[in-house]
C-alpha positions as CSV (number, residue, x, y, z in Angstrom):
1,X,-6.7,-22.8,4.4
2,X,-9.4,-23.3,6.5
3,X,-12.0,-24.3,4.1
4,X,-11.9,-26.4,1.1
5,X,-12.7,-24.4,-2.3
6,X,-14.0,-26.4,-5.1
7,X,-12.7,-25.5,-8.9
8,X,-15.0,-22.9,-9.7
9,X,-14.5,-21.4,-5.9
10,X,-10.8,-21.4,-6.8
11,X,-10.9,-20.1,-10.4
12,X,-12.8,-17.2,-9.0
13,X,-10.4,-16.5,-6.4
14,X,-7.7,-16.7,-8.7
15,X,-9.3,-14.4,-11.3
16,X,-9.9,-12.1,-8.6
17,X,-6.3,-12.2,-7.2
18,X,-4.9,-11.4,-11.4
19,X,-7.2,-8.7,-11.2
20,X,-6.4,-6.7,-8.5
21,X,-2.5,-7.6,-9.1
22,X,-3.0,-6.3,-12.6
23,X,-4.1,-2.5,-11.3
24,X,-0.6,-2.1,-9.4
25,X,1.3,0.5,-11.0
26,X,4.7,-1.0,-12.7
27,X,6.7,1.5,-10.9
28,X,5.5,0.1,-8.0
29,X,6.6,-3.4,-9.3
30,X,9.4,-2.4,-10.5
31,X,11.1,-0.9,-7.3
32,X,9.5,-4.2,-5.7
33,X,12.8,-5.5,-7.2
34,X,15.2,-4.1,-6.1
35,X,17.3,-3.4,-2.8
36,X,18.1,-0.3,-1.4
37,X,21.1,0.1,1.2
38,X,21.0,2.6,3.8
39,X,23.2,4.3,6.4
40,X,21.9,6.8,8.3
41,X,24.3,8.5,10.7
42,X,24.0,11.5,12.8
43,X,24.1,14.1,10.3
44,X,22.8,12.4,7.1
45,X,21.4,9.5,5.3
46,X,23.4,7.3,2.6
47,X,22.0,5.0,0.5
48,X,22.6,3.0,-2.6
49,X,19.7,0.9,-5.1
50,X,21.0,-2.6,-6.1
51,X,21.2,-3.4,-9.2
52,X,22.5,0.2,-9.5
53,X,19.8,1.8,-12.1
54,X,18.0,5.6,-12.4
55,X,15.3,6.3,-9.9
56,X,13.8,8.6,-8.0
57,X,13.8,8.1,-4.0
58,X,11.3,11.0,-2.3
59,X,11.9,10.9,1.5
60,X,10.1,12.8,4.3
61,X,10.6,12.5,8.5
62,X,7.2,12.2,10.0
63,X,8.1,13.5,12.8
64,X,4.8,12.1,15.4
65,X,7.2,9.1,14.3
66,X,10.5,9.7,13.5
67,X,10.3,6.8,10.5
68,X,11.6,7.9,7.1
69,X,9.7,6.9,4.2
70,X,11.0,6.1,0.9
């Protein structure tokens, strides 16, 4: 920290932080803890979530890129 922030400086910062953290989806949250294993060999892509649990995984291939996203 470059700068020092006096209480009210830091209580608004702080409010603003609980704010913005309040307006991500829990889904998004949620899959924030967990792992997920991959393999990917020449002909397909294995995977596992850990803790095991139901989900949904949507891939794609961007292929400019050639980076799955899940």
């Amino acid at each position: 920290m470059s700068e020092a922030w006096d209480d009210d400086e830091l209580l608004s910062r702080l409010r603003a932080a609980m704010t913005a953290a309040e307006a991500v989806p829990r889904e998004i949250v949620e899959a924030g803890r967990l792992t997920i294993e991959l393999e990917i060999t020449d002909s397909s892509l294995l995977g596992q979530v850990v803790p095991p649990g139901a989900g949904k995984v949507r891939t794609g291939l961007d292929v400019s890129t050639s980076w799955f996203t899940l």
